[in-house]
N, C-alpha and C positions, 0 to 999 in steps of 0.2 A: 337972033341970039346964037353964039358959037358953041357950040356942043363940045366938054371938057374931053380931052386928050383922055386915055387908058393910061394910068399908071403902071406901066412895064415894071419900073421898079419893085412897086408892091404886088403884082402878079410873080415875078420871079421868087423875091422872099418864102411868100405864102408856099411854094409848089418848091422850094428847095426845104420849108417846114414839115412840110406834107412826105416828102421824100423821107427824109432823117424820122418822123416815126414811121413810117411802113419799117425799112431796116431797122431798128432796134426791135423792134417787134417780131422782127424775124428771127433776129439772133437773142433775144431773151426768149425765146418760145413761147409767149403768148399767142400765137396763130396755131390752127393747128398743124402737128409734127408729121415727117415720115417717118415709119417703124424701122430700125436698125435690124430688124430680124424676130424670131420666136424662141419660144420657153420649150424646155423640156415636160415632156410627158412624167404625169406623177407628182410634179414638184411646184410651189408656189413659184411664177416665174413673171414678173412684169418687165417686158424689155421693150416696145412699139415704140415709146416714144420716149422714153425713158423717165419717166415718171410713172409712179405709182397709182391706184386708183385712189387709196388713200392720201397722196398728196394732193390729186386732183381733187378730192373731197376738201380738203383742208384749204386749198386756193381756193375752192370752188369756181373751179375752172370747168370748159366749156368746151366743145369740139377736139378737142383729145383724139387719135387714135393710139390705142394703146394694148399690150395684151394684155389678160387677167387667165388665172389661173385657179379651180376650186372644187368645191361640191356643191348638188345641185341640194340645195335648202327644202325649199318647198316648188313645187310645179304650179301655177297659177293658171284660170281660165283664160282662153286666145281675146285678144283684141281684135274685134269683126270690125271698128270702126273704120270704116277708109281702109286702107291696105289693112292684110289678115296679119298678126304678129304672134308668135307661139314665144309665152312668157312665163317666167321664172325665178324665181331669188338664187343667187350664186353667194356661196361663202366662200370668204377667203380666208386663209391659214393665219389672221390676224384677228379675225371674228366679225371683220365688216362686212355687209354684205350687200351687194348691188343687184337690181331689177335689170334682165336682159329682157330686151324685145328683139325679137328674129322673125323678120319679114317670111311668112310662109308663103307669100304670091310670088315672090321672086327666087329663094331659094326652097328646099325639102326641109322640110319640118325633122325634127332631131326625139331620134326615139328615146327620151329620157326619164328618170326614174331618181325618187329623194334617194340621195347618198352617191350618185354618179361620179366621177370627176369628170371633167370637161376642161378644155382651155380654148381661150376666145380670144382673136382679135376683133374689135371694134371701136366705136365712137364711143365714146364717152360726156355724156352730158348732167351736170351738176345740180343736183336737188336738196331740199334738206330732208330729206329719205335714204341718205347714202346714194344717190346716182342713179343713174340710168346708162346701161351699154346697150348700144344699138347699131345700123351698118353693120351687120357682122354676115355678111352676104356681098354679092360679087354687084357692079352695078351696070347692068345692061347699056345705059349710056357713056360707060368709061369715063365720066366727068368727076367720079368719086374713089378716092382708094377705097378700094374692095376690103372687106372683114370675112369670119369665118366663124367657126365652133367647131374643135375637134370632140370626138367622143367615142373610144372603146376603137382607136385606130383611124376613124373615118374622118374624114373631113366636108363636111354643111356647107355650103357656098352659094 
């Protein structure tokens, strides 16, 4: 029995399909962004990727890096599960507010206190709790853009 030829044709189609969405996807921003830069100290400032937290709540979008800018809300107990994570509610000058986890085994822990401002770069991942910012530390294997947390000048990394 002759064994059917590969259809070239429809392998080509497929993988020129495959191609046309990865670039749209690139260029709508559905993947995540690179940050154009940071916010001012003081001020609500979302510039990372140019989208808001609140939009990304509203897409409920996923892999974001983006900055946020706030007060610290409430201070929460650390996440000892698997990596140590020092967490926190962050409001923002809109009233929404997001859950920051900050890996303490990779970066220093951030001396913080309810009523601080701080301003963050990180990940942003979508929940219906208002989100989650995370990555906001530097990443030892350079395979991920690096986050941060500023606070009272200093910069967490």
């Amino acid at each position: 029995m002759a064994r059917k030829p590969m259809n070239w044709k429809r392998t080509l189609v497929l993988f020129v399909v495959f191609l046309a969405v990865a670039l749209f996807r690139s260029f709508t921003g559905t993947e995540s962004e690179t940050p154009n830069g940071g916010g001012e100290h003081g001020t609500e400032s979302y510039q990372g990727s140019g989208i808001t937290v609140e939009e990304a709540d509203a897409r409920q979008q996923s892999g974001i890096m983006l900055d946020a800018s706030g007060v610290v809300d409430r201070s929460l107990p650390d996440d000892n599960d698997g990596s140590r994570h020092q967490r926190f509610i962050l409001k923002l000058a809109s009233g929404h507010t997001v859950l920051v986890a900050h890996n303490i085994d990779l970066a220093q822990r951030v001396p913080l206190g309810e009523g601080d401002r701080v301003q963050i770069h990180g990940q942003y991942e979508w929940n219906d709790r208002g989100g989650v910012l995370h990555w906001t530390h530097h990443d030892p294997a350079k395979r991920h853009e690096g986050g941060w947390i500023e606070h009272r000048g200093q910069r967490y990394e």
